[in-house]
C-alpha positions as CSV (number, residue, x, y, z in Angstrom):
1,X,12.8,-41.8,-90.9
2,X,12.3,-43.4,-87.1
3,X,8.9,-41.1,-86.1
4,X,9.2,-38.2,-83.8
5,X,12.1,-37.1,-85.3
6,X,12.5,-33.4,-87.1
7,X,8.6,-33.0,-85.2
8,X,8.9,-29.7,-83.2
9,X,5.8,-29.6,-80.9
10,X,5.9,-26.4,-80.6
11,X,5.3,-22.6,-82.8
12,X,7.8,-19.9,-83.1
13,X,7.3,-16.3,-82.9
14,X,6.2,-15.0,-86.3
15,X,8.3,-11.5,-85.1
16,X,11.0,-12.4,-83.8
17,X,12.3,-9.2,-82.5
18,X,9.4,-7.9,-80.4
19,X,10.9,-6.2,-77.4
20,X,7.6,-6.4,-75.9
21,X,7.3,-10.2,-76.5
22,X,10.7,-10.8,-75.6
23,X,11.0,-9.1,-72.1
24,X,7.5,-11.0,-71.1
25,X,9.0,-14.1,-72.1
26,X,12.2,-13.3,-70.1
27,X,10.1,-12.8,-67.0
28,X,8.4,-15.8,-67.4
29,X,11.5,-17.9,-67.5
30,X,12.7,-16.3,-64.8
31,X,9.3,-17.2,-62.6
32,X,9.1,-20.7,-64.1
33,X,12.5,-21.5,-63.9
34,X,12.0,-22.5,-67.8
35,X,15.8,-23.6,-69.2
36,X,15.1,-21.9,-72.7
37,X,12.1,-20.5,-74.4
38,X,11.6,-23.5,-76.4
39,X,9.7,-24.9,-73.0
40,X,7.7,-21.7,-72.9
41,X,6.9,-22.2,-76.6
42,X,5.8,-25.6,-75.8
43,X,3.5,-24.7,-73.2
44,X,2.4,-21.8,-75.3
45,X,1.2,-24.1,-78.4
46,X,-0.3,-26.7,-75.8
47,X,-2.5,-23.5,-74.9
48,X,-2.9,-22.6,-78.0
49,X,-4.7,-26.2,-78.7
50,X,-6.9,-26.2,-75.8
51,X,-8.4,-23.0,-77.1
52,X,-8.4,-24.3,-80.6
53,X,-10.3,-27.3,-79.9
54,X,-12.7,-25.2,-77.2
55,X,-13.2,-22.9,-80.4
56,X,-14.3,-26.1,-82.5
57,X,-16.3,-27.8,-80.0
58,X,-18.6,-24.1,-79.0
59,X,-19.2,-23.5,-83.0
60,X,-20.8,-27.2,-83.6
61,X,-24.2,-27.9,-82.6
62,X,-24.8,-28.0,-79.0
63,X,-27.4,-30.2,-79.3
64,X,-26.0,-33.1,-80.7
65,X,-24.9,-35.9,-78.1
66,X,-21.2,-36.6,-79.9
67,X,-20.6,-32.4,-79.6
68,X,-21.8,-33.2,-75.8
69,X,-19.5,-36.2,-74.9
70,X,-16.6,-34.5,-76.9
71,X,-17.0,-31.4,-74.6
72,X,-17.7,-33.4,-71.4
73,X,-14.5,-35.5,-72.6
74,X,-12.2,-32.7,-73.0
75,X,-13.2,-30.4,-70.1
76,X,-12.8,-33.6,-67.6
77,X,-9.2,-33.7,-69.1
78,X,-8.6,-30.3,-68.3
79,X,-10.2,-30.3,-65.1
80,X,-8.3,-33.3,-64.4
81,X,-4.6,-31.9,-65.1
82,X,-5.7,-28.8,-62.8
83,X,-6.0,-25.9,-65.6
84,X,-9.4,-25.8,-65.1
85,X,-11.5,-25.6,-61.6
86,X,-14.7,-27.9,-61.4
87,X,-17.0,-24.7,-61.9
88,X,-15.6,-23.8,-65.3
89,X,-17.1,-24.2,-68.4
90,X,-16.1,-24.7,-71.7
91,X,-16.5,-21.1,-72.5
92,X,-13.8,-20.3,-69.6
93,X,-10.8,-22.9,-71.6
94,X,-10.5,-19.5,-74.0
95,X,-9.9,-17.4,-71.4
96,X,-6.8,-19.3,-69.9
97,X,-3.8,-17.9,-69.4
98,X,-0.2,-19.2,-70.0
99,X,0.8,-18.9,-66.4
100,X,-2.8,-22.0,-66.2
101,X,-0.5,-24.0,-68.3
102,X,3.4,-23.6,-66.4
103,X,1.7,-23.9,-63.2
104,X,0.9,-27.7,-63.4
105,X,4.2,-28.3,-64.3
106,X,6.2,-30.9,-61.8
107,X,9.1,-28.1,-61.1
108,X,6.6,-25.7,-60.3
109,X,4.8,-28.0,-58.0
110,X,7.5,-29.3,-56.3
111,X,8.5,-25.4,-56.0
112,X,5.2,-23.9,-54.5
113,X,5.3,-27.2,-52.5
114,X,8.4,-25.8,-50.5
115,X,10.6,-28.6,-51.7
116,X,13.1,-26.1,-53.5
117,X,14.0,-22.5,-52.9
118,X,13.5,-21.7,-55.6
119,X,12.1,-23.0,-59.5
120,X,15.5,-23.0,-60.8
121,X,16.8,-25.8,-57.8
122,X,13.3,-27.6,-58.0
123,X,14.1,-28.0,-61.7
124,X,17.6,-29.4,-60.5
125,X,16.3,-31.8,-58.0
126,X,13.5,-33.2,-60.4
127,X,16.0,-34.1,-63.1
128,X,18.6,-35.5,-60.8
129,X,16.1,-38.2,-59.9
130,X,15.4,-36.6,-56.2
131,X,11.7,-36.1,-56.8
132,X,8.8,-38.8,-56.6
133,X,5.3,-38.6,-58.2
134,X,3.6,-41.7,-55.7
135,X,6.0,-44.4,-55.9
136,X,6.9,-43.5,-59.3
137,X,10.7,-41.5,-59.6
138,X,9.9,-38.6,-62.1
139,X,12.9,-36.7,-64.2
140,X,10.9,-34.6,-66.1
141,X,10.3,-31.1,-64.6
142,X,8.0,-30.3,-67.6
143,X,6.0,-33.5,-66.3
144,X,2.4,-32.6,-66.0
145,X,0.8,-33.0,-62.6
146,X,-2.7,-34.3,-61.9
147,X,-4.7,-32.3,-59.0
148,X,-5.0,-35.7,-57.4
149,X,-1.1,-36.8,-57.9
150,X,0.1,-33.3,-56.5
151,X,-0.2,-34.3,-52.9
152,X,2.0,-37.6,-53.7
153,X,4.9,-35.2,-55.2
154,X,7.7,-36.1,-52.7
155,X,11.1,-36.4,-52.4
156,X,12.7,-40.1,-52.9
157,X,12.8,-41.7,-49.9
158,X,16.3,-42.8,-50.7
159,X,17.3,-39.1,-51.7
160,X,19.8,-38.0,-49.4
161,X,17.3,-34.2,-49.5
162,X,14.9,-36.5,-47.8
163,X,17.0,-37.1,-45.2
164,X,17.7,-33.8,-44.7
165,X,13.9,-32.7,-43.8
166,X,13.6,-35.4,-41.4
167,X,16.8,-35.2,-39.5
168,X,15.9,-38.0,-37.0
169,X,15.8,-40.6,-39.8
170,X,19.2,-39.5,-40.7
171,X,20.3,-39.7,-36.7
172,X,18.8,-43.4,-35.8
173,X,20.7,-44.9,-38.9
């Protein structure tokens, strides 16, 4: 069997009728513009890591230097990716929040960026190819953004919504 196949990267509910559960996870696929809850599910078990592996890392010795580089390692990576700000601590990864994880995501970037009206078109313009990360066309709105890639997020030069911000590029051709 070819690998990655029949892998789900993601946890289901263990209730699956929770009306609780169910109407928050509505609201955030409304907010996030998420196509189906599998996303959210994904994003939710990604969380669920980074606190598992925070968890594993505070019980071990603090003393030892390969519990120290493994924590330095790991909080660089999230600091990195934007879900944690250069004051936190490891301590702070298990108090993260879901919305921490969907807010680095390239939809939602190019969203609060004012690229799209709203998540739902950002996620449209992302997969149509419309959207650049640097030089590099990105068609994955679940794409993870890096705090120092966010101000590269553009639109595609040759994107005909580029040429609709800057109307005098459209004008001289």
């Amino acid at each position: 069997m070819p690998l990655g196949t029949d892998t789900k990267q993601y946890e289901t509910p263990n209730h699956p009728y929770q009306g609780e559960r169910i109407t928050t996870e509505h609201s955030l696929l409304d907010r996030y513009g998420l196509k189906n809850k599998e996303e959210l599910w994904r994003a939710q078990s990604q969380l669920r890591s980074y606190r598992r592996e925070a968890r594993d890392l505070l019980g071990q010795a603090q003393g030892d230097e390969a519990v120290i580089r493994r924590s330095d390692e790991f909080l660089g990576r999230l600091k990195r990716v934007g879900i944690l700000d250069e004051a936190d601590e490891l301590g702070d990864v298990l108090s993260l929040e879901i919305e921490d994880v969907l807010e680095r995501r390239l939809q939602t970037v190019v969203y609060r960026k004012g690229l799209a009206n709203t998540t739902q078109q950002a996620r449209q313009f992302v997969s149509h190819g419309h959207v650049v990360v640097g030089d590099q066309r990105q068609r994955i709105p679940s794409y993870v953004v890096d705090v120092d890639e966010e101000d590269l997020v553009a639109f595609d030069e040759n994107s005909p919504l580029a040429d609709e911000l800057h109307p005098e590029r459209a004008e001289g051709q």
